[in-house]
mmCIF file of the N, C-alpha and C atoms, coordinates in Angstrom:
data_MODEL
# 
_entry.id   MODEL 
# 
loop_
_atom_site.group_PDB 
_atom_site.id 
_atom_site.type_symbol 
_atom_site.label_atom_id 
_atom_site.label_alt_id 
_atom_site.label_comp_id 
_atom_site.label_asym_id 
_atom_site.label_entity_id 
_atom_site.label_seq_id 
_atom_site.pdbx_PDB_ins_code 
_atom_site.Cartn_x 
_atom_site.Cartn_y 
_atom_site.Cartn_z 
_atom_site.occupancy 
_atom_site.B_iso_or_equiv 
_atom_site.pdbx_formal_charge 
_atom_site.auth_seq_id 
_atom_site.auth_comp_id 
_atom_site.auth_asym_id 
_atom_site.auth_atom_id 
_atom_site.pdbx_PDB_model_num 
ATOM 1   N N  . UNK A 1 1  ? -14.947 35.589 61.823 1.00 0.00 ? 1  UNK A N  1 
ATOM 2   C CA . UNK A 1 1  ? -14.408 36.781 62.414 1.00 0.00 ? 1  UNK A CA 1 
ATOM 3   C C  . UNK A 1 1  ? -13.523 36.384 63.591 1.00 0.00 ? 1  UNK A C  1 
ATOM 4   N N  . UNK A 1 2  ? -12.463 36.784 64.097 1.00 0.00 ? 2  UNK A N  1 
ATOM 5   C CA . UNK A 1 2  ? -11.555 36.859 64.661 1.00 0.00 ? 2  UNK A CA 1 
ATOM 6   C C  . UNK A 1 2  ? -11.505 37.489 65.582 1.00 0.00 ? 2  UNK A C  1 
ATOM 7   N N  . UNK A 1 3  ? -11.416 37.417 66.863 1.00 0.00 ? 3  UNK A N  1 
ATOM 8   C CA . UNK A 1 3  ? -11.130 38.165 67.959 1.00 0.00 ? 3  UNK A CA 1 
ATOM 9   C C  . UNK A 1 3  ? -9.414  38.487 68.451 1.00 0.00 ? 3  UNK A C  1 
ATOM 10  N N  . UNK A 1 4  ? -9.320  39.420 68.128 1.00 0.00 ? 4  UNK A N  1 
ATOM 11  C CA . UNK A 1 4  ? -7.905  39.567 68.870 1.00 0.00 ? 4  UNK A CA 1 
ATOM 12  C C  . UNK A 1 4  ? -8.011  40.201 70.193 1.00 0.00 ? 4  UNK A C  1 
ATOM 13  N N  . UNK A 1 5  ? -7.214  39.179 71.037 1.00 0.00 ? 5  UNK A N  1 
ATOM 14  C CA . UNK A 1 5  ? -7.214  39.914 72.651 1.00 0.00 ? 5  UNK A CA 1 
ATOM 15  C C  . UNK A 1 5  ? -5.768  40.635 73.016 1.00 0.00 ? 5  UNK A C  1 
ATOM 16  N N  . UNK A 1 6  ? -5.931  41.310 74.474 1.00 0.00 ? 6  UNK A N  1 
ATOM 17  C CA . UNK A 1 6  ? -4.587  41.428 74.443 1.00 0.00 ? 6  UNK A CA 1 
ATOM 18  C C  . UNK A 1 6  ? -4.593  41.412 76.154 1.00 0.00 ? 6  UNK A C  1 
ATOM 19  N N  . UNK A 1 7  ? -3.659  40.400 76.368 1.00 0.00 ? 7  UNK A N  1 
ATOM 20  C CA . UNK A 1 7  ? -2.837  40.465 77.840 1.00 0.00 ? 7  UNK A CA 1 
ATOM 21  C C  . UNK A 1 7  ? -2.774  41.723 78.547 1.00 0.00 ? 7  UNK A C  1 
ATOM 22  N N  . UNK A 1 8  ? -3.251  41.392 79.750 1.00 0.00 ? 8  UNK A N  1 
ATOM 23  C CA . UNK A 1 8  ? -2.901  42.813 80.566 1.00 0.00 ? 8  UNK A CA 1 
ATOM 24  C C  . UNK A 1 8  ? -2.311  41.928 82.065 1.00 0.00 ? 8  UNK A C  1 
ATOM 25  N N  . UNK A 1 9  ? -1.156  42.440 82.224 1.00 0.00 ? 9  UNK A N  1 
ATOM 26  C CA . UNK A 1 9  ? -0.688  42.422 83.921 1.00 0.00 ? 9  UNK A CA 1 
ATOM 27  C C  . UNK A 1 9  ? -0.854  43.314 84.620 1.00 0.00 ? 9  UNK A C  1 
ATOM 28  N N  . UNK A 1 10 ? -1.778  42.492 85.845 1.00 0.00 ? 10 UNK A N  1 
ATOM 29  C CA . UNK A 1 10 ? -1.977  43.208 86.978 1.00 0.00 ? 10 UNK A CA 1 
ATOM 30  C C  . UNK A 1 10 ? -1.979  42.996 88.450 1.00 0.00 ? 10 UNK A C  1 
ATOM 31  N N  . UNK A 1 11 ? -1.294  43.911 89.123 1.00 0.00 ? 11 UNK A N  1 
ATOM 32  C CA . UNK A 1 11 ? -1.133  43.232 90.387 1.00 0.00 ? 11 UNK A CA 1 
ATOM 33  C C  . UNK A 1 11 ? -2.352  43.045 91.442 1.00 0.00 ? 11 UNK A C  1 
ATOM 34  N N  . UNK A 1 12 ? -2.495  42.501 92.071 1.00 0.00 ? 12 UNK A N  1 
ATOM 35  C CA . UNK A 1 12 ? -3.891  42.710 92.813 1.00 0.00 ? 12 UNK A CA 1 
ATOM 36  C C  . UNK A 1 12 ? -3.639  42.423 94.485 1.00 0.00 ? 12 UNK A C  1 
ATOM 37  N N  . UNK A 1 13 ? -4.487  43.215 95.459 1.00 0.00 ? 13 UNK A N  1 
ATOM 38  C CA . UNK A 1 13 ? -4.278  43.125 96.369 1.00 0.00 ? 13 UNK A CA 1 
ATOM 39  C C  . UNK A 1 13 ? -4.704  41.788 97.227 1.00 0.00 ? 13 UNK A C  1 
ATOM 40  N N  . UNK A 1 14 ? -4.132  40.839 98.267 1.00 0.00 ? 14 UNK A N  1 
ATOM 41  C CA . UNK A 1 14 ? -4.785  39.536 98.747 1.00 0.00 ? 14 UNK A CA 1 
ATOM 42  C C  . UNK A 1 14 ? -6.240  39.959 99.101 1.00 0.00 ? 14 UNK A C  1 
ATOM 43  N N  . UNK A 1 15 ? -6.455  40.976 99.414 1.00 0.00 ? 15 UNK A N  1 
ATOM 44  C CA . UNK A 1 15 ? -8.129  40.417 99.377 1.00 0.00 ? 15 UNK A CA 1 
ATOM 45  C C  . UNK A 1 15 ? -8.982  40.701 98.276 1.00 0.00 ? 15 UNK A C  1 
ATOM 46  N N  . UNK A 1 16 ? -8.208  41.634 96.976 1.00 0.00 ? 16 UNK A N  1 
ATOM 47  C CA . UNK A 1 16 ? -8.863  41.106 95.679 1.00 0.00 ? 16 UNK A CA 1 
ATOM 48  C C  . UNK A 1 16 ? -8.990  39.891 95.230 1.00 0.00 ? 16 UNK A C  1 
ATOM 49  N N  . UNK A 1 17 ? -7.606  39.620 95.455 1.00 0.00 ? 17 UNK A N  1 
ATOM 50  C CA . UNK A 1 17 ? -7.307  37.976 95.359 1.00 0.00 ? 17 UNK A CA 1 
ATOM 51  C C  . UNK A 1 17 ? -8.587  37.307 95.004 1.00 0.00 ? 17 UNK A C  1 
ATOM 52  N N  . UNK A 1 18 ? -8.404  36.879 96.675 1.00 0.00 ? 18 UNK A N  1 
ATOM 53  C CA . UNK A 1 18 ? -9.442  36.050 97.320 1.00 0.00 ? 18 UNK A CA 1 
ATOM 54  C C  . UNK A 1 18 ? -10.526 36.604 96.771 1.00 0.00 ? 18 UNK A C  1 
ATOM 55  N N  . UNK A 1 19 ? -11.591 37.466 96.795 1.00 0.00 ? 19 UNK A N  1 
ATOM 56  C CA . UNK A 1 19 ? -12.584 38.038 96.100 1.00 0.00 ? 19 UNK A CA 1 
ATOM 57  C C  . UNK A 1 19 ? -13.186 37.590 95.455 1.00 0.00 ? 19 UNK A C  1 
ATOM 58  N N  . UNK A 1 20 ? -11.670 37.913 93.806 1.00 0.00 ? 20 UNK A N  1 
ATOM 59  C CA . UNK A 1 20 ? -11.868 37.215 92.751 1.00 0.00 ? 20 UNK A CA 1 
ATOM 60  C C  . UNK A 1 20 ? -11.899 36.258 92.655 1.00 0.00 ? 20 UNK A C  1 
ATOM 61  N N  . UNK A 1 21 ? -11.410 35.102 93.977 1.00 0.00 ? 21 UNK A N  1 
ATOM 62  C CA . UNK A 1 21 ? -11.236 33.919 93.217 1.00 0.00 ? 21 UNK A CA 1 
ATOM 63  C C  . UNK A 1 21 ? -12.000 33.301 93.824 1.00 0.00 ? 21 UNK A C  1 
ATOM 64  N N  . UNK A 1 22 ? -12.864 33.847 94.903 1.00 0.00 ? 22 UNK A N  1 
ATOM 65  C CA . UNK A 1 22 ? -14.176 33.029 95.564 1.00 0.00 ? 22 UNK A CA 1 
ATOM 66  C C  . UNK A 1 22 ? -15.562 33.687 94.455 1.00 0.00 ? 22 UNK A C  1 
ATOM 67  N N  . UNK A 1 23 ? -15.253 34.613 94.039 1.00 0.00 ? 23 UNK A N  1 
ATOM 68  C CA . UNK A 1 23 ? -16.750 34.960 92.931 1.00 0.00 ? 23 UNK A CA 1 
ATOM 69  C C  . UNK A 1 23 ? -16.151 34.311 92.261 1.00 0.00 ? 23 UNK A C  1 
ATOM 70  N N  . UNK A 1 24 ? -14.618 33.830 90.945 1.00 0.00 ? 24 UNK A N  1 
ATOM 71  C CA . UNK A 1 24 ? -15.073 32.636 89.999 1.00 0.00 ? 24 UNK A CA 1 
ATOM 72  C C  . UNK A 1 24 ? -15.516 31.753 90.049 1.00 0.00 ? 24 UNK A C  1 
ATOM 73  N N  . UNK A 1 25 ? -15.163 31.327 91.392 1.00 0.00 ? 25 UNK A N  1 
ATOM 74  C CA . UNK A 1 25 ? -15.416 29.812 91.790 1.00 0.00 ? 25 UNK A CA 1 
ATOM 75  C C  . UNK A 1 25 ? -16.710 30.013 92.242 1.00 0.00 ? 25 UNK A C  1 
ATOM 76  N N  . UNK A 1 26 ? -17.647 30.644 92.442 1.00 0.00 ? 26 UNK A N  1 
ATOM 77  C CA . UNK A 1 26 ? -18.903 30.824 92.710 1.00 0.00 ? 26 UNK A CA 1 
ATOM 78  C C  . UNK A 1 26 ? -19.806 30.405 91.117 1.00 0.00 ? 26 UNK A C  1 
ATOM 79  N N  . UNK A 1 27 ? -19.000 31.032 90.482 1.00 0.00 ? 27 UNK A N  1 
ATOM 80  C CA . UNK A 1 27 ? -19.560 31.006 89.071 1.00 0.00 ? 27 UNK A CA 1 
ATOM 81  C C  . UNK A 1 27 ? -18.758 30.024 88.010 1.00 0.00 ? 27 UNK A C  1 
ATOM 82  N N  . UNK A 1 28 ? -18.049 29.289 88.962 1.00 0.00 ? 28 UNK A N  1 
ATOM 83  C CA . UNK A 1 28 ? -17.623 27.907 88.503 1.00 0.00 ? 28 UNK A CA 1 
ATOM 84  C C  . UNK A 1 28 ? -16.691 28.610 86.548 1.00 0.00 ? 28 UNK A C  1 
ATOM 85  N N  . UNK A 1 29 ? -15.779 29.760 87.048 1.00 0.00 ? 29 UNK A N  1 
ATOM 86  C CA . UNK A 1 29 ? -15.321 30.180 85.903 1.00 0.00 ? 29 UNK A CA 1 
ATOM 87  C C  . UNK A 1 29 ? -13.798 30.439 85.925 1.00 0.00 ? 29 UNK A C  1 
ATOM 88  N N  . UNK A 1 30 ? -12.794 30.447 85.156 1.00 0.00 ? 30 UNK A N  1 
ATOM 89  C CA . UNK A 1 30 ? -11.389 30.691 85.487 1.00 0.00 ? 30 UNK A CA 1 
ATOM 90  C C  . UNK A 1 30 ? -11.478 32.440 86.316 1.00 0.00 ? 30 UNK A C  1 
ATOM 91  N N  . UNK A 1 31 ? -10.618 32.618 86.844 1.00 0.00 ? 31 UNK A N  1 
ATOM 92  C CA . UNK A 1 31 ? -10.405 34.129 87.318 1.00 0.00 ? 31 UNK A CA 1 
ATOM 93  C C  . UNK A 1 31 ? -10.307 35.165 86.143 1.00 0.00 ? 31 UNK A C  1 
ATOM 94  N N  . UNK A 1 32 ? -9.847  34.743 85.013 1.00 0.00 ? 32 UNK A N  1 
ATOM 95  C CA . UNK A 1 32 ? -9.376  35.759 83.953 1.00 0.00 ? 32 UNK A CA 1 
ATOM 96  C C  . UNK A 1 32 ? -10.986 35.998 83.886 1.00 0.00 ? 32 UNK A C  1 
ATOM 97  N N  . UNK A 1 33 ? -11.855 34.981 83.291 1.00 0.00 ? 33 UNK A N  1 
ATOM 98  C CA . UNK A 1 33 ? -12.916 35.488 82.767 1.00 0.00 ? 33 UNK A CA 1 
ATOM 99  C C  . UNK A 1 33 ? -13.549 35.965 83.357 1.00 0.00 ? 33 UNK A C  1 
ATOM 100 N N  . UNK A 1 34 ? -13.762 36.126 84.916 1.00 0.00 ? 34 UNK A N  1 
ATOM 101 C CA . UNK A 1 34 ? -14.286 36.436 85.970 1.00 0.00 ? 34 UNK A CA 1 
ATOM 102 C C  . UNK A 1 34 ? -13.992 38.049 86.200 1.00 0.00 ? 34 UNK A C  1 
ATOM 103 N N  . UNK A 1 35 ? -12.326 38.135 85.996 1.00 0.00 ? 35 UNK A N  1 
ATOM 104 C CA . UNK A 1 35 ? -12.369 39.370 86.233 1.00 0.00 ? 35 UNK A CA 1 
ATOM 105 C C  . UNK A 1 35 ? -12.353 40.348 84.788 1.00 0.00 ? 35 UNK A C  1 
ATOM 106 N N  . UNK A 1 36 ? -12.454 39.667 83.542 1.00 0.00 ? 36 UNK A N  1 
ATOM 107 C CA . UNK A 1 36 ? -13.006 40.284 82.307 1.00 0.00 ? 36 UNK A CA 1 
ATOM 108 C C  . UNK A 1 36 ? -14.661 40.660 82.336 1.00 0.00 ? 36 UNK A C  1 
ATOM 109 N N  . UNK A 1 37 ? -14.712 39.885 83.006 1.00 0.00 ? 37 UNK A N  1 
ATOM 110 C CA . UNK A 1 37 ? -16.630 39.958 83.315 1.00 0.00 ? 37 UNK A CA 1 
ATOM 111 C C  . UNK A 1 37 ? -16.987 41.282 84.396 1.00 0.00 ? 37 UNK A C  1 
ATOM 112 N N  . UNK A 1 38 ? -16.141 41.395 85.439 1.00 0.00 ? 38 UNK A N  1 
ATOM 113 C CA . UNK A 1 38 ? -16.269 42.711 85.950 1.00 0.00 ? 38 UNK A CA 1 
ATOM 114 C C  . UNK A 1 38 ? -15.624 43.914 85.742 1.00 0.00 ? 38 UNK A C  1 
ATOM 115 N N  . UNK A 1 39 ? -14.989 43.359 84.681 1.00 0.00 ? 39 UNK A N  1 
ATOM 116 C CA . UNK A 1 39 ? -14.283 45.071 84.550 1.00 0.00 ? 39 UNK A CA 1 
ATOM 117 C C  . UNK A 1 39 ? -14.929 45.639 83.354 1.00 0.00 ? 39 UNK A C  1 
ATOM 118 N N  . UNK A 1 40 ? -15.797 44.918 82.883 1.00 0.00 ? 40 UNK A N  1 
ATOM 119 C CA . UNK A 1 40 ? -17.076 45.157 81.631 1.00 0.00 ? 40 UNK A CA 1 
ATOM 120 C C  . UNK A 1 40 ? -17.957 46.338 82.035 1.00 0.00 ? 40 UNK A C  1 
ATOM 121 N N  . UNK A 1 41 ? -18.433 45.404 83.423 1.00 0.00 ? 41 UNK A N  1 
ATOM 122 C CA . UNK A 1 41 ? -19.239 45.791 84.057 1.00 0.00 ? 41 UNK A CA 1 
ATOM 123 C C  . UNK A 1 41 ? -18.802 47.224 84.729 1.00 0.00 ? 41 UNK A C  1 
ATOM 124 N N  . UNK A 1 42 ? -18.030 47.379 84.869 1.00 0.00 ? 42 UNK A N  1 
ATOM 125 C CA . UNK A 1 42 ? -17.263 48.572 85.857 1.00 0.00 ? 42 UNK A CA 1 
ATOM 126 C C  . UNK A 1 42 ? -17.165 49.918 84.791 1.00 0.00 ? 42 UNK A C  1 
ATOM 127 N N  . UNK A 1 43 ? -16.773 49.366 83.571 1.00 0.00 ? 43 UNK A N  1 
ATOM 128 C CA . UNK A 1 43 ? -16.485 49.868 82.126 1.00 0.00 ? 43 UNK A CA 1 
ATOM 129 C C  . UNK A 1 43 ? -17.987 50.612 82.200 1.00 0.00 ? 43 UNK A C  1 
ATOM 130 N N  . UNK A 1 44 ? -19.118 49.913 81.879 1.00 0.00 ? 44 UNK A N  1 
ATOM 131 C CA . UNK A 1 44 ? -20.371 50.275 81.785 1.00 0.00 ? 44 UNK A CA 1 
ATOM 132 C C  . UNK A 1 44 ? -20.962 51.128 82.442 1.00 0.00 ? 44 UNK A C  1 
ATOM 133 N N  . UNK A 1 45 ? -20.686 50.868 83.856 1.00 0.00 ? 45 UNK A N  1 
ATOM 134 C CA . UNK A 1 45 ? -20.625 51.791 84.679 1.00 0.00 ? 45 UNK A CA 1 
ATOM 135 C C  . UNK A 1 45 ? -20.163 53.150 85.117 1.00 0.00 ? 45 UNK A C  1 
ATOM 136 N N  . UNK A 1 46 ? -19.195 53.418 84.663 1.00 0.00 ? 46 UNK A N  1 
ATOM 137 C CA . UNK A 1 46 ? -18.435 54.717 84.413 1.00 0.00 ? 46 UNK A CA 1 
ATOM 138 C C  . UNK A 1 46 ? -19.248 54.932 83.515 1.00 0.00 ? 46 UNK A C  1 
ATOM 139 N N  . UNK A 1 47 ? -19.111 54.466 82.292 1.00 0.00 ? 47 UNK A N  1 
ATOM 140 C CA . UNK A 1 47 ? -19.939 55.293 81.085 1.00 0.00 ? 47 UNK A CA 1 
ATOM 141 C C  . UNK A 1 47 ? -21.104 55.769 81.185 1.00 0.00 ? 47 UNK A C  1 
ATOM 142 N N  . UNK A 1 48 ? -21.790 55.177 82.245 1.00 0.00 ? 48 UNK A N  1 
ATOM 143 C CA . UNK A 1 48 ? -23.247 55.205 82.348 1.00 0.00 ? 48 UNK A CA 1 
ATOM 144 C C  . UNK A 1 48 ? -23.103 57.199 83.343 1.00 0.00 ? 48 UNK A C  1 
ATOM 145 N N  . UNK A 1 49 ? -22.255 56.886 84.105 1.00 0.00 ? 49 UNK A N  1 
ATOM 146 C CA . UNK A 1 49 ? -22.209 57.850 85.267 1.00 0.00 ? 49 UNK A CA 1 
ATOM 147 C C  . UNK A 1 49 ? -21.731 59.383 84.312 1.00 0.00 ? 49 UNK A C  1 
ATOM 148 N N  . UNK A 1 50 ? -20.681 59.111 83.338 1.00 0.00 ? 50 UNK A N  1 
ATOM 149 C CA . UNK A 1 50 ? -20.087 60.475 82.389 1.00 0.00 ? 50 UNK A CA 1 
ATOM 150 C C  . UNK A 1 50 ? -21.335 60.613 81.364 1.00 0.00 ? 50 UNK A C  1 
ATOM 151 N N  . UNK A 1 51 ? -22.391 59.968 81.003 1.00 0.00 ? 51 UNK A N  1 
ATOM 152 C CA . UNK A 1 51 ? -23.419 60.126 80.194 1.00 0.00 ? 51 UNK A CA 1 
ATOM 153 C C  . UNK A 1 51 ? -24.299 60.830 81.465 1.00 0.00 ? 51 UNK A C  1 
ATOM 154 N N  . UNK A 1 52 ? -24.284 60.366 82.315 1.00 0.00 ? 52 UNK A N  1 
ATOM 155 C CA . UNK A 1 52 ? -25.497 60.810 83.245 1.00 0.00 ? 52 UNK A CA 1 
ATOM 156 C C  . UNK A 1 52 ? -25.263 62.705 83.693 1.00 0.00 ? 52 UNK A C  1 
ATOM 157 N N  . UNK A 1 53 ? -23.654 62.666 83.754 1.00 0.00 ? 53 UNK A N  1 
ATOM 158 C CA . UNK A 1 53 ? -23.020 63.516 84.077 1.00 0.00 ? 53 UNK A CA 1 
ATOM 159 C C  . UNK A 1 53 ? -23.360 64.636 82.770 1.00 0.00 ? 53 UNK A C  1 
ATOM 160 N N  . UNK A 1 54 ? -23.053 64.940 81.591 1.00 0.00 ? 54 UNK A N  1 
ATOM 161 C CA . UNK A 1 54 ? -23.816 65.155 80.466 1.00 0.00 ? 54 UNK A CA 1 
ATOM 162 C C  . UNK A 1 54 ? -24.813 65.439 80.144 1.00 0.00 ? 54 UNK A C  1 
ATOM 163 N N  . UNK A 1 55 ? -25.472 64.662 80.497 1.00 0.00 ? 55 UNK A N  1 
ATOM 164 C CA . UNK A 1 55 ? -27.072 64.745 80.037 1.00 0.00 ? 55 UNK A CA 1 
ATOM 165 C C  . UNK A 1 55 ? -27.587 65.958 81.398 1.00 0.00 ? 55 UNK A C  1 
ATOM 166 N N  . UNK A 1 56 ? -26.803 66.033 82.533 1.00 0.00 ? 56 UNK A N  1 
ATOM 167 C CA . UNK A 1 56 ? -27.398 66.711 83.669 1.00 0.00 ? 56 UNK A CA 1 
ATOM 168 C C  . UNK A 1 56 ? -26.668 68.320 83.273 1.00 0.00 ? 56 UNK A C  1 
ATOM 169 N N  . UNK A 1 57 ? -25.612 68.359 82.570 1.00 0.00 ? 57 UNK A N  1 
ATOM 170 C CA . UNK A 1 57 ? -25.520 69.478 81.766 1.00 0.00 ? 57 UNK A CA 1 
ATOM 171 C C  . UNK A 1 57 ? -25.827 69.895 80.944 1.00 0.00 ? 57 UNK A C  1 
ATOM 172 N N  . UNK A 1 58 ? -26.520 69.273 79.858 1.00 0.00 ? 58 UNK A N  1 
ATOM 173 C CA . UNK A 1 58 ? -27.343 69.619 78.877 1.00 0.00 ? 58 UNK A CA 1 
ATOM 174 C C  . UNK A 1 58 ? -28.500 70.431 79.373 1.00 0.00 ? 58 UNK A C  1 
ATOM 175 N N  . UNK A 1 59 ? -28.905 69.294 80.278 1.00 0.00 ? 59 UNK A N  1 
ATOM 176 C CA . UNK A 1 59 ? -30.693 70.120 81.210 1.00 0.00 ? 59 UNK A CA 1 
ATOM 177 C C  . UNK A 1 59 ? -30.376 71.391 81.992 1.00 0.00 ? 59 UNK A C  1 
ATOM 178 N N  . UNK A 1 60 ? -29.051 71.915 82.237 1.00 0.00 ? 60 UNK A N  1 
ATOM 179 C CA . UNK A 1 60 ? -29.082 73.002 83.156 1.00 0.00 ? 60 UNK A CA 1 
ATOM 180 C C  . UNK A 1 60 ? -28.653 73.975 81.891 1.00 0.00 ? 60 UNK A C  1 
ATOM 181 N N  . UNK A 1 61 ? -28.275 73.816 80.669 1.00 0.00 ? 61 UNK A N  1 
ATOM 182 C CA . UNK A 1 61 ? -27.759 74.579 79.856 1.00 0.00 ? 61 UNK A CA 1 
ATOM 183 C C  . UNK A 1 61 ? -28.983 75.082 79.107 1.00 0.00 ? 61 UNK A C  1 
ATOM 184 N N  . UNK A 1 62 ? -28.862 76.590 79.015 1.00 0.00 ? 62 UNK A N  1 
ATOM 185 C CA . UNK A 1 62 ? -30.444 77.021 78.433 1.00 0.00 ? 62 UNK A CA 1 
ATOM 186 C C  . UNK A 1 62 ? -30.323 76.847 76.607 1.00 0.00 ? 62 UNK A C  1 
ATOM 187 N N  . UNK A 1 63 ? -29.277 77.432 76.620 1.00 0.00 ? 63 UNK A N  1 
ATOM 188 C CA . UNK A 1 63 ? -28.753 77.031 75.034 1.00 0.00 ? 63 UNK A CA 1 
ATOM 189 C C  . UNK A 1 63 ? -29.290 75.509 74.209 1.00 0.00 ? 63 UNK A C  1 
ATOM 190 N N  . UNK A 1 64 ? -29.628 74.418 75.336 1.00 0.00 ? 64 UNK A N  1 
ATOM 191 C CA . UNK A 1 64 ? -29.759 73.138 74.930 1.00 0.00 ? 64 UNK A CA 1 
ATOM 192 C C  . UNK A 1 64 ? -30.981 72.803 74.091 1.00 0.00 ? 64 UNK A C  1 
ATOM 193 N N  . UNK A 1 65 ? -31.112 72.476 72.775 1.00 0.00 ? 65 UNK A N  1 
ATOM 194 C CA . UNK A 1 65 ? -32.511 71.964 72.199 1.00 0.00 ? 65 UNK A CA 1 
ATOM 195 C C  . UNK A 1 65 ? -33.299 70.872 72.797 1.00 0.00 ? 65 UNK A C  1 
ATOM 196 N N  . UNK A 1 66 ? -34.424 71.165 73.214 1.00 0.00 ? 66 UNK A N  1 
ATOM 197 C CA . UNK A 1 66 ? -35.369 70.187 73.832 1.00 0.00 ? 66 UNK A CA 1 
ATOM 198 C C  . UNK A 1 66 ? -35.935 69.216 72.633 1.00 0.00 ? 66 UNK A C  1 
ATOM 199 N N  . UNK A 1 67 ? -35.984 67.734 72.522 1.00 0.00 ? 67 UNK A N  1 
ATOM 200 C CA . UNK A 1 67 ? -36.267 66.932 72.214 1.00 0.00 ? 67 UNK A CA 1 
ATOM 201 C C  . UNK A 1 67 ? -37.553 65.647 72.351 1.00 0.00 ? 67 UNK A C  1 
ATOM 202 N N  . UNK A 1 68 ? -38.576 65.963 71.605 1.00 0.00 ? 68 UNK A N  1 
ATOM 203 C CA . UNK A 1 68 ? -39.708 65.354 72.335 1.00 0.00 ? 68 UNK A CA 1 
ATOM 204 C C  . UNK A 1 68 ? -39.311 63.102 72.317 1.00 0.00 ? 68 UNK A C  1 
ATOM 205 N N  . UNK A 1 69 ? -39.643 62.925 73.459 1.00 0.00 ? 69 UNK A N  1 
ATOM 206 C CA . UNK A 1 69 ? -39.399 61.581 73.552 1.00 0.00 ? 69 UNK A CA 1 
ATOM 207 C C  . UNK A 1 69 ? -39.833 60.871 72.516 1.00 0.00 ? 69 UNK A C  1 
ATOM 208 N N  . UNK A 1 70 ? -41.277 61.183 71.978 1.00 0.00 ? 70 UNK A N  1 
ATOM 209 C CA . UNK A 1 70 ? -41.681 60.513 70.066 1.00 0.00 ? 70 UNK A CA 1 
ATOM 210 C C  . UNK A 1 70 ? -40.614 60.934 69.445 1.00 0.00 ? 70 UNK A C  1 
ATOM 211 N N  . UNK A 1 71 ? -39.964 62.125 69.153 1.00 0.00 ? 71 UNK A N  1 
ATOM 212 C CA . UNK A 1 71 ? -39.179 62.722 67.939 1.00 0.00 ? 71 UNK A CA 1 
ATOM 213 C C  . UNK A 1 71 ? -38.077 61.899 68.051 1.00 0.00 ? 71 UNK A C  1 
ATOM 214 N N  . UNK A 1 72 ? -37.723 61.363 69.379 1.00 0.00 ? 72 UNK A N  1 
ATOM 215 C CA . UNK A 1 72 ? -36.292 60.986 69.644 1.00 0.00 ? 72 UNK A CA 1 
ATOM 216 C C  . UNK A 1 72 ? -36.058 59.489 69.386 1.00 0.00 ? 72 UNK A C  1 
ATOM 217 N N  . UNK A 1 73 ? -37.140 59.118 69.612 1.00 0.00 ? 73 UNK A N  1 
ATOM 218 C CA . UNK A 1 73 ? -37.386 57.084 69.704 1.00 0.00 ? 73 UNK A CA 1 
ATOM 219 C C  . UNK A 1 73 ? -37.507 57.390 67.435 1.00 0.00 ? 73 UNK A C  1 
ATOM 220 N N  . UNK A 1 74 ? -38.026 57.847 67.095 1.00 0.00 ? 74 UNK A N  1 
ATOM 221 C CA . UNK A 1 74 ? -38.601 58.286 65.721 1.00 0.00 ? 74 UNK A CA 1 
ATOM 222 C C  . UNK A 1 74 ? -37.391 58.274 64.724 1.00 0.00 ? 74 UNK A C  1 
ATOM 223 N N  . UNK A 1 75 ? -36.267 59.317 65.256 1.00 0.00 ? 75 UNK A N  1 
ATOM 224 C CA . UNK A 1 75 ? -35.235 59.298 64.729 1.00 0.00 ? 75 UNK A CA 1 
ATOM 225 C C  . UNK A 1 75 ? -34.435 58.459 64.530 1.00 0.00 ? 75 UNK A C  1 
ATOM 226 N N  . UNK A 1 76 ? -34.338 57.086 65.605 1.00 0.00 ? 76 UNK A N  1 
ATOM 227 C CA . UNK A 1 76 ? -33.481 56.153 65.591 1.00 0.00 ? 76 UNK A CA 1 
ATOM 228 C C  . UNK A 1 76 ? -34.007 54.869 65.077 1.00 0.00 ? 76 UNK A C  1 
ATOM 229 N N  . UNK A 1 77 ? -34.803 54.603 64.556 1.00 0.00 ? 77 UNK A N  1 
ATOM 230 C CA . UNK A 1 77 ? -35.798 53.470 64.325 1.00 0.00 ? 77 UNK A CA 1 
ATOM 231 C C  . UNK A 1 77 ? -34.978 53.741 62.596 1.00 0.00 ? 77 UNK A C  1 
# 
């Protein structure tokens, strides 16, 4: 299997810079992968926050079907 990547340019401010390039070198890694490694993380993060965001509208919405935690682990197995 094949990975295709794709280039992104970006400008960054000197104390991202530096940042980034004292956490690669912390982690003894080029900067690209360093800053592919946190923008994963950042990625995850948002998602986590618009799911959280969601799920806190579901619970205020009366319309919403309640789901027992067995029924729910049950379904996905």
């Amino acid at each position: 299997m094949t990975t295709t990547k794709k280039r992104l340019n970006i400008s960054l401010s000197l104390d991202l810079e530096n940042l980034l390039k004292i956490s690669a070198e912390k982690d003894r890694v080029p900067q690209a992968t360093k800053a592919v490694e946190l923008l994963k993380i950042a990625l995850e993060i948002e998602e986590d926050a618009k799911l959280g965001m969601l799920v806190k509208d579901r619970l205020t919405t009366k319309k919403s079907d309640f789901v027992s935690h067995e029924k729910a682990w049950k379904a996905i197995q």
